[in-house]
TORBAMI-639635 format. One line per 3 residues: their letters; for each residue x, y, z of C-alpha. Coordinates in pm, 1 decimal, padded with zeros to 6 digits, m for minus. Example, Ala and Ser with C-alpha at 12.3 -4.5 7.8 and 13.67 -1.06 7.14 Angstrom:
as> 01230.0:m00450.0:00780.0 | 01367.0:m00106.0:00714.0 $
***
This chain:
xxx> 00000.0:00000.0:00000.0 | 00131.4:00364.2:m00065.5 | 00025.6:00656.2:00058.7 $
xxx> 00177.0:00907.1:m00148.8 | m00036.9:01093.6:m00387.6 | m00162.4:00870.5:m00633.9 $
xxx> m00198.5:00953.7:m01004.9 | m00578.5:01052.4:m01057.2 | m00815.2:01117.9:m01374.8 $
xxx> m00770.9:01474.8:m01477.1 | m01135.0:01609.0:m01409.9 | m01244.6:01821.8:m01647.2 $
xxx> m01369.0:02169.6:m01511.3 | m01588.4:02407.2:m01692.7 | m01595.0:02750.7:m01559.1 $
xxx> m01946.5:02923.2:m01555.3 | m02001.8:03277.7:m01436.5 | m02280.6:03376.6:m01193.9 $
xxx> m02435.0:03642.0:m01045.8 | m02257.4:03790.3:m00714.5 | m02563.7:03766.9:m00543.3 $
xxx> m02558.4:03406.8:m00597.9 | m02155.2:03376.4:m00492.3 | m02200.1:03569.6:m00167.4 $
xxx> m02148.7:03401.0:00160.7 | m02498.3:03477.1:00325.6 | m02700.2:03234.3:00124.9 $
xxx> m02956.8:02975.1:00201.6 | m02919.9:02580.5:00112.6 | m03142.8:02316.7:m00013.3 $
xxx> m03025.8:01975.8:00080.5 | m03132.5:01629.2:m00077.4 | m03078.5:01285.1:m00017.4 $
xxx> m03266.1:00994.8:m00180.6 | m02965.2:00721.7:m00184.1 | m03163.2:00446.9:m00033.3 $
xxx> m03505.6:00392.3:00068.5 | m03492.7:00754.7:00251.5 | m03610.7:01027.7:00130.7 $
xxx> m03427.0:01369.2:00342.8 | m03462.5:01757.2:00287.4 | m03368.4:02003.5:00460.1 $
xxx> m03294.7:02407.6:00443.9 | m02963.2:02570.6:00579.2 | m02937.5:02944.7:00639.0 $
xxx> m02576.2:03044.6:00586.1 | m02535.1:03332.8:00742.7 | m02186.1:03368.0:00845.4 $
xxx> m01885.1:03246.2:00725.1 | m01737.1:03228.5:01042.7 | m01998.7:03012.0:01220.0 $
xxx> m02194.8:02642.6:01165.3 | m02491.6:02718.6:00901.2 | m02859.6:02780.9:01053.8 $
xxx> m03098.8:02481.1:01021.6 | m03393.8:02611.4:00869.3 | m03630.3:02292.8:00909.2 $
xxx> m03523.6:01949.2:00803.5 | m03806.2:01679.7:00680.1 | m03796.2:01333.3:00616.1 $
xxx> m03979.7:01002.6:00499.4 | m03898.1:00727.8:00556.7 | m03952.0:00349.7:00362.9 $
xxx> m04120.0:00102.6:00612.2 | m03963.2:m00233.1:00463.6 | m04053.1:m00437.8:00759.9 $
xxx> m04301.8:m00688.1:00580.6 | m04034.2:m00690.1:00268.6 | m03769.0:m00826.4:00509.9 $
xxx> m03510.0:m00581.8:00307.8 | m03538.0:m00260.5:00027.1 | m03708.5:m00329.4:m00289.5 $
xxx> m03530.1:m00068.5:m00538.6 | m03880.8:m00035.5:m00736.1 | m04035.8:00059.1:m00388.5 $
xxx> m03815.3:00326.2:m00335.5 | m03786.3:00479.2:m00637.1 | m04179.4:00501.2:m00607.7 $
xxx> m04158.8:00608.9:m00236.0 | m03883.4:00927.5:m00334.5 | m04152.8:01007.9:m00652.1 $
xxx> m04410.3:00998.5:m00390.9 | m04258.7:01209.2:m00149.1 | m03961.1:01426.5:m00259.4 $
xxx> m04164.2:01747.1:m00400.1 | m04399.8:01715.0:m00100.0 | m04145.0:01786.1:00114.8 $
xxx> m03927.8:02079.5:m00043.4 | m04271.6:02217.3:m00112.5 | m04354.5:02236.3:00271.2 $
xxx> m03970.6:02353.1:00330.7 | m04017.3:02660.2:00085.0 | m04349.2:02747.8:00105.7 $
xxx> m04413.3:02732.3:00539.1 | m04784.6:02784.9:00628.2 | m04677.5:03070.0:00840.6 $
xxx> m04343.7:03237.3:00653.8 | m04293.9:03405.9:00334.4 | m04156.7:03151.5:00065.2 $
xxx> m03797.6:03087.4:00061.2 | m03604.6:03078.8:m00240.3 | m03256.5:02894.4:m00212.5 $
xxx> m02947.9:02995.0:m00357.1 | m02783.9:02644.2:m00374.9 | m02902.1:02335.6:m00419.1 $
xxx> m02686.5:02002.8:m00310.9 | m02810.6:01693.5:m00423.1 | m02649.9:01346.0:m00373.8 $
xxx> m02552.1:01208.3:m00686.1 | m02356.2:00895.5:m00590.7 | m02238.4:00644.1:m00464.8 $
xxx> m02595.5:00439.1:m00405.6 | m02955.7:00288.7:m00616.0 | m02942.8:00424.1:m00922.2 $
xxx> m03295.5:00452.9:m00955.2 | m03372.3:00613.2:m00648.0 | m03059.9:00881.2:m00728.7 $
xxx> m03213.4:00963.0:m01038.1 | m03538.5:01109.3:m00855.5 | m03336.6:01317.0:m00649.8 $
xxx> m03095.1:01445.4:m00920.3 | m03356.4:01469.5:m01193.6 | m03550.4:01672.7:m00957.1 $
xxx> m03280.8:01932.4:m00820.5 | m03149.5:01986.5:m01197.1 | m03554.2:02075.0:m01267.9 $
xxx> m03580.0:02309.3:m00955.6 | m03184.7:02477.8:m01066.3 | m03345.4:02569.0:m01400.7 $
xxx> m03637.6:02717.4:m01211.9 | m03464.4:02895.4:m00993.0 | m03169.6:03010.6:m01140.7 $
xxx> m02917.9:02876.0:m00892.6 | m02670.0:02623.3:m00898.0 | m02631.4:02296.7:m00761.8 $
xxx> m02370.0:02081.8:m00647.7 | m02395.6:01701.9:m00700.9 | m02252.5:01539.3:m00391.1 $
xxx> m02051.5:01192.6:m00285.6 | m02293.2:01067.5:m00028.3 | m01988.8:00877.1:00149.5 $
xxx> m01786.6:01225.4:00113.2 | m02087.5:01355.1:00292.2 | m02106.1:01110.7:00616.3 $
xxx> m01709.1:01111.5:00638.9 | m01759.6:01563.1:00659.7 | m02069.4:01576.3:00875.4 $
xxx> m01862.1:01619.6:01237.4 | m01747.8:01898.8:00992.8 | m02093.4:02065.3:00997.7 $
xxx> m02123.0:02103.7:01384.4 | m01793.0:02278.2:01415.1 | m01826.5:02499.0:01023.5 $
xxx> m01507.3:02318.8:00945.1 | m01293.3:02364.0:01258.3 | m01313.5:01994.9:01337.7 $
xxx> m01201.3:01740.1:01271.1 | m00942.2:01938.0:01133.0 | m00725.8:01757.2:00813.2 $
xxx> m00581.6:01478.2:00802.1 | m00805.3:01226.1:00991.4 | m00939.4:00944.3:01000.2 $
xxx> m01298.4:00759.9:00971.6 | m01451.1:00487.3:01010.4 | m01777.4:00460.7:00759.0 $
xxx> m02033.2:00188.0:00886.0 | m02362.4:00182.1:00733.5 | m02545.9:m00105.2:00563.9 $
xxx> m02385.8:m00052.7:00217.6 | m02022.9:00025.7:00306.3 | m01785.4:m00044.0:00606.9 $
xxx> m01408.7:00127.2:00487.2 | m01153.8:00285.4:00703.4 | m01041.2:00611.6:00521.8 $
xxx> m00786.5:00851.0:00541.9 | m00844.2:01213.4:00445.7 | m00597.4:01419.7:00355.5 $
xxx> m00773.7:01702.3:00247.7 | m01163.2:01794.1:00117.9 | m01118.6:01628.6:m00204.9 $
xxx> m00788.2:01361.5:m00142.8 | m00891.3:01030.7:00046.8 | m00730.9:00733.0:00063.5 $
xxx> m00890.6:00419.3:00194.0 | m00727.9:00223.5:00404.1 | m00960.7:m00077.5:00468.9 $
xxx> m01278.1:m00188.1:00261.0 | m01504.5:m00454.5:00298.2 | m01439.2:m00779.2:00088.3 $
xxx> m01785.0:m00906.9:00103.4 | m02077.5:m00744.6:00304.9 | m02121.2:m00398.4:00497.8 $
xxx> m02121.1:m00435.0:00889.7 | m02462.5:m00300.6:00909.6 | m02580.5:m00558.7:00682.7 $
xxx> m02425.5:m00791.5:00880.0 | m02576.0:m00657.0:01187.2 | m02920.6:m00657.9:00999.9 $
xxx> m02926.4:m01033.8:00853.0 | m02790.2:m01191.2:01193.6 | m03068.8:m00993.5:01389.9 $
xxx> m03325.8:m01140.9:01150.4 | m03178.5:m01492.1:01191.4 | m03254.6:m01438.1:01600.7 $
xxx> m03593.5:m01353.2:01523.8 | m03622.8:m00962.3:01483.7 | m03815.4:m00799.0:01190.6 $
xxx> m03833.3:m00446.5:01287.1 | m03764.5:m00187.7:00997.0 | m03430.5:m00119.6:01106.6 $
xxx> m03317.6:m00465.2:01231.3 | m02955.8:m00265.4:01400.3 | m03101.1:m00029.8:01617.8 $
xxx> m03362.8:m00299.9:01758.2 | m03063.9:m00572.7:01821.9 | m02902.0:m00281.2:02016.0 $
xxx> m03183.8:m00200.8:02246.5 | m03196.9:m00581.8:02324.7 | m02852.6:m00600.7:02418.2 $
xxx> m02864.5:m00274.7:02627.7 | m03218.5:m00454.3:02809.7 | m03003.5:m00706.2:02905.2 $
xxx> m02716.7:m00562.1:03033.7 | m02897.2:m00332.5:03214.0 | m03089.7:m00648.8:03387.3 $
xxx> m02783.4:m00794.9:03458.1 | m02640.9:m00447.8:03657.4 | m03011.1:m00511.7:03837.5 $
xxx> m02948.4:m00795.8:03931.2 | m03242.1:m00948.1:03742.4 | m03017.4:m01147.1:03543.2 $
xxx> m02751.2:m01374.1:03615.9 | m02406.5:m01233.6:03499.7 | m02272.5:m01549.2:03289.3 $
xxx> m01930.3:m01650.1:03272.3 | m01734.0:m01720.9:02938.2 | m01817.3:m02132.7:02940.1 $
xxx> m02208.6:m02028.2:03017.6 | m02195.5:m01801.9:02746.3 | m02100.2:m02034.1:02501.8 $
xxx> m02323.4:m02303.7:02675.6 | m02650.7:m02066.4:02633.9 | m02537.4:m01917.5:02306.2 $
xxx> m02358.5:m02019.0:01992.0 | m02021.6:m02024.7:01875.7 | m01891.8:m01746.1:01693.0 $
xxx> m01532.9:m01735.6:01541.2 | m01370.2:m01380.3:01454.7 | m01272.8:m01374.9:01094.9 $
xxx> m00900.1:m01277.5:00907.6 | m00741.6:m01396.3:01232.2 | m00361.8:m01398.9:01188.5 $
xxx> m00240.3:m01792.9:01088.6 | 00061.2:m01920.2:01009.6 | 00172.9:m01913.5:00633.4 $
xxx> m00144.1:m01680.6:00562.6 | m00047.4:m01301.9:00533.2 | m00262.7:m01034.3:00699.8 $
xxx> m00505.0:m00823.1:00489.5 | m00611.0:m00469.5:00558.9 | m00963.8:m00496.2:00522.5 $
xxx> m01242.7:m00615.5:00697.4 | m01506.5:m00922.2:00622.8 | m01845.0:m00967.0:00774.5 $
xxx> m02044.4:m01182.4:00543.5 | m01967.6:m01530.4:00758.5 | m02129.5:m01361.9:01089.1 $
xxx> m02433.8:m01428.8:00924.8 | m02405.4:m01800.8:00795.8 | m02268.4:m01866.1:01202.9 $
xxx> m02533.9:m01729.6:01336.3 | m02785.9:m01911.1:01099.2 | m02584.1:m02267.6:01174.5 $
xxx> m02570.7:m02216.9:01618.6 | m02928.9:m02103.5:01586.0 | m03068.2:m02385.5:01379.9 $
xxx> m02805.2:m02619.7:01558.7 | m03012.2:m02498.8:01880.9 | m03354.3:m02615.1:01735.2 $
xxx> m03466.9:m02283.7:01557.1 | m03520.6:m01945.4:01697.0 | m03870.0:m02067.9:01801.8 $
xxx> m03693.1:m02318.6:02056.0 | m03468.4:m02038.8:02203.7 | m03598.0:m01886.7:02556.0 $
xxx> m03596.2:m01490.0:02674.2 | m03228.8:m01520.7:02782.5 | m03110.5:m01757.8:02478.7 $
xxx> m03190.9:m01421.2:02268.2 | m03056.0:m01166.4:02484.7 | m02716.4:m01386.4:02485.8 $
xxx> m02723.0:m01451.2:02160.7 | m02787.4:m01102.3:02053.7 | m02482.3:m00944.8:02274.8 $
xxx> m02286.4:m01235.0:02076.4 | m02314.0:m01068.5:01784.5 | m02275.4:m00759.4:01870.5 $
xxx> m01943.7:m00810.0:02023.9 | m01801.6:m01025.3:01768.8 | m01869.1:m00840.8:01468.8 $
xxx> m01769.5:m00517.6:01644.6 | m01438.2:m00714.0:01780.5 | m01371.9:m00771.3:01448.6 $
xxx> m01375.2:m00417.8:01299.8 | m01174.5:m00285.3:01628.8 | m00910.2:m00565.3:01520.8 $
xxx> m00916.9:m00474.1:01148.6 | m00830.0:m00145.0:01208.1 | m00569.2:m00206.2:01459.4 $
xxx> m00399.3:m00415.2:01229.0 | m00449.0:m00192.9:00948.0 | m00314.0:00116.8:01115.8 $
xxx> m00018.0:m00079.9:01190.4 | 00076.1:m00029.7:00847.4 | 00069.7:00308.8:00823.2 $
xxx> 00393.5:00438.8:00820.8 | 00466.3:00708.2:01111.4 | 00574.3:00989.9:00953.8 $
xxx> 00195.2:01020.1:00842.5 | 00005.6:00834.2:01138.1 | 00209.0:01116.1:01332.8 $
xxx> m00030.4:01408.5:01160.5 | m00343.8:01237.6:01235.0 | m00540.9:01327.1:01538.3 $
xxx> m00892.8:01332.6:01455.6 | m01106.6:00979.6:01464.5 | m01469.7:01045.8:01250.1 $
xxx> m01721.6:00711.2:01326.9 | m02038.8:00783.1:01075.2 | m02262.5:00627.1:00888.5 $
xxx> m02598.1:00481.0:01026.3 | m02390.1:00196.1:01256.8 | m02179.2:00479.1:01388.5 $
xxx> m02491.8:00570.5:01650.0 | m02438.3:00260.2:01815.9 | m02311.6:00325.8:02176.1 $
xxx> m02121.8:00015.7:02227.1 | m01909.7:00044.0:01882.6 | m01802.0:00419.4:02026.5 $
xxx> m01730.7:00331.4:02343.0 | m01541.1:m00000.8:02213.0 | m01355.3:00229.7:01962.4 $
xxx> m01241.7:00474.3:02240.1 | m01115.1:00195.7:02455.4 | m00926.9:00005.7:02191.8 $
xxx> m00769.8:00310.9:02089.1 | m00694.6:00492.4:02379.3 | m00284.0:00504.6:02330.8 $
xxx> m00358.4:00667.1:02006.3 | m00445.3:01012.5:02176.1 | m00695.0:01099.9:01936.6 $
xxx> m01006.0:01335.6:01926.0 | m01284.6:01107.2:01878.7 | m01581.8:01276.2:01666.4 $
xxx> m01909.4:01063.2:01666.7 | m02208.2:01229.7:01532.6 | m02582.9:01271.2:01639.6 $
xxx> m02773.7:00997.4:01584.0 | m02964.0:01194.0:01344.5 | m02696.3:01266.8:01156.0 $
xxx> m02538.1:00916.2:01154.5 | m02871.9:00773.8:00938.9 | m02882.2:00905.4:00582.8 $
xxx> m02986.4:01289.2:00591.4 | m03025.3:01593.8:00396.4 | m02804.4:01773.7:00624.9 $
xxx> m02507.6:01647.9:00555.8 | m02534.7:01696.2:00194.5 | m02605.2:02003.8:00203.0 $
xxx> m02321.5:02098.3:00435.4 | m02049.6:01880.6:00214.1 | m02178.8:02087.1:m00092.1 $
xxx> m02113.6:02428.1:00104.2 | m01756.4:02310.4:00158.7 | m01713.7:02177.1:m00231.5 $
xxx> m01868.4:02526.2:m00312.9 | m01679.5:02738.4:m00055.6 | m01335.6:02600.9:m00053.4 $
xxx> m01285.7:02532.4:m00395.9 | m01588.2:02672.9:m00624.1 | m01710.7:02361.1:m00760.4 $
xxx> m02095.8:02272.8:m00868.3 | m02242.8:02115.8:m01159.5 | m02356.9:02106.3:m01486.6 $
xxx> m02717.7:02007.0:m01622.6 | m02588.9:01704.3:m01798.4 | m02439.5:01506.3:m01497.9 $
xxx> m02591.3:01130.6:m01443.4 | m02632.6:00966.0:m01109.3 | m02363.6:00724.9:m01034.8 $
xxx> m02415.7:00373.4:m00851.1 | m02040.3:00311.8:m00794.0 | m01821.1:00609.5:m00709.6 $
xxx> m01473.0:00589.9:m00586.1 | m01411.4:00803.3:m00255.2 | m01001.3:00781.1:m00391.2 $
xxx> m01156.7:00955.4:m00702.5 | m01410.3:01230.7:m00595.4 | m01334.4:01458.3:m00931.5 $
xxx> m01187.7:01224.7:m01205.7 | m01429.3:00943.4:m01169.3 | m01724.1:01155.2:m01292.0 $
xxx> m01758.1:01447.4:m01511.4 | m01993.6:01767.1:m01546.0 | m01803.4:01996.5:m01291.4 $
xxx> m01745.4:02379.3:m01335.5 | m01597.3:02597.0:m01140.7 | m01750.3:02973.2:m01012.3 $
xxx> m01612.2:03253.9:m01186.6 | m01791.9:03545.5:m01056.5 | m01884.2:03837.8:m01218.5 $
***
């Protein structure tokens, strides 16, 4: 692995010039997210250039997949359709405020389901025409690596840092070196953690519509019933006697070299063989669960912690010695037990730890919009009519990968 700067695809920039009223600092933001099966908005005043933007209102609806057991792309595509102008209708038009007319519009253009990209691109280029305005089409893994970014306006985490992106499409461990230079360190070779975390809840019997937050609270039920007392605290040999077995993956053997990266996919085929091996999750009792929930938990968090150990053990020092800052985001980053396992592991390191908001961990509008007003502030970039949304998106590659950028030349 190298970590000097890597060749990269010259990106080709168009310059476009704009009205000053539309380059000033004071301006307000439109925000729009509709990677997934969520569709987010939101409005951002920015009023000063020398503090966090002003959240205007922020709305957002989303996708019950709960009888589905999982997204159906068709679904939605039809729920963003369904919802997307009702919602930036009742941002710029308030029943009691004069309409609000943004002056920049950040959309998410990629990395994510094409289909349900193309409602929220198609729709900001329509509402740029409109209006006038420009809009910046943003890298919505870009976005959850800069939102700790949005709570400080920039200050923090300050570059270069690291994060740790954990959300049920991607799990990587990235270094940034600046707003548009990333390098990532660690990538998943098979599934995301949070789709890991969402298929081994299901497996134990849980069929909420966010399967990672629900195998959470039953973990945190049961701990806090052991501290009670209500519960027995097992030891190691009852846990495995109650529960199932579980085996860390990638561990270090002899004549097999380490790998930087992390793999999650066989969490889910050992749950699936200790539960059946049990008699089904209809045989297991009230504590059987809770055990075998914390199980899971802890090993597939035990195994990120140890991936990125290992994988920061190959940085060399010259550059681990600039990095300070520690980002978790993504929608698995609001777990308590991951931050508080990531602060402990990592202790020595003597870095400033930034977890975000729940809120702001879960796909959002927010975030987008902020990421655009630091592609738009710090180095003049939006986009062009013609630009496409993009499934697959290399973070290493922000500018060459795609085209249809320009750059503001004000006048």
């Amino acid at each position: 692995m190298t970590f000097l700067r890597s060749p990269r695809l010259k990106p080709q920039l168009r310059r476009l010039r704009i009205p000053l009223t539309v380059a000033r600092r004071n301006y307000i933001v439109l925000g729009i997210e509709t990677s997934c099966d969520d569709t987010s908005v939101c409005l951002y005043d920015r009023y000063s250039p020398s503090e966090p933007p002003k959240l205007i209102s922020s709305l957002t609806a989303s996708l019950d997949n709960k009888e589905f057991r999982g997204i159906v792309p068709s679904r939605a595509i039809n729920h963003h359709q369904l919802h997307l102008a009702r919602l930036v209708s009742q941002l710029v038009c308030p029943p009691t405020a004069p309409q609000i007319t943004p002056d920049l519009i950040c959309v998410t253009r990629g990395p994510g389901m094409r289909g349900s990209l193309s409602v929220g691109v198609e729709f900001a280029k329509g509402l740029s025409v409109a209006w006038g305005i420009p809009m910046v089409g943003v890298h919505h893994m870009l976005a959850h690596l800069l939102t700790p970014r949005l709570l400080t306006n920039g200050a923090a985490p300050r570059f270069p840092f690291l994060s740790l992106l954990v959300s049920g499409g991607h799990t990587m461990l990235v270094l940034s070196v600046s707003l548009l230079e990333h390098r990532i360190l660690a990538n998943t070779i098979d599934i995301a953690m949070g789709d890991a975390i969402d298929k081994s809840a299901r497996e134990l019997g849980l069929n909420g519509n966010m399967n990672g937050p629900e195998l959470e609270r039953v973990v945190q039920r049961y701990e806090a019933s052991v501290r009670a007392g209500e519960n027995k605290r097992l030891s190691s040999d009852e846990v495995e006697a109650v529960g199932i077995k579980i085996r860390l993956p990638m561990r270090p053997k002899p004549g097999r070299p380490q790998q930087a990266a992390f793999s999650f996919a066989s969490f889910v085929s050992m749950v699936n063989r200790g539960i059946a091996n049990k008699g089904g999750v209809n045989a297991l009792s009230d504590t059987q669960v809770h055990v075998i929930a914390k199980q899971i938990q802890d090993a597939i968090f035990d195994h990120a912690v140890d991936r990125i150990r290992y994988t920061l053990s190959t940085v060399p020092r010259d550059v681990a010695a600039g990095i300070q800052d520690f980002v978790c985001s993504g929608g698995v980053g609001s777990n308590l037990h991951l931050r508080e396992k990531l602060k402990e592991t990592f202790a020595d390191k003597a870095m400033n730890f930034h977890f975000p908001p729940p809120e702001l961990c879960v796909d959002n509008g927010r975030m987008i919009a902020w990421t655009g007003i630091e592609m738009w502030e710090t180095e003049g970039l939006h986009s062009s009519y013609d630009i496409m949304p993009t499934a697959k998106w290399s973070l290493e590659n922000i500018l060459g990968e795609v085209d249809g950028w320009l750059r503001v030349s004000c006048g």
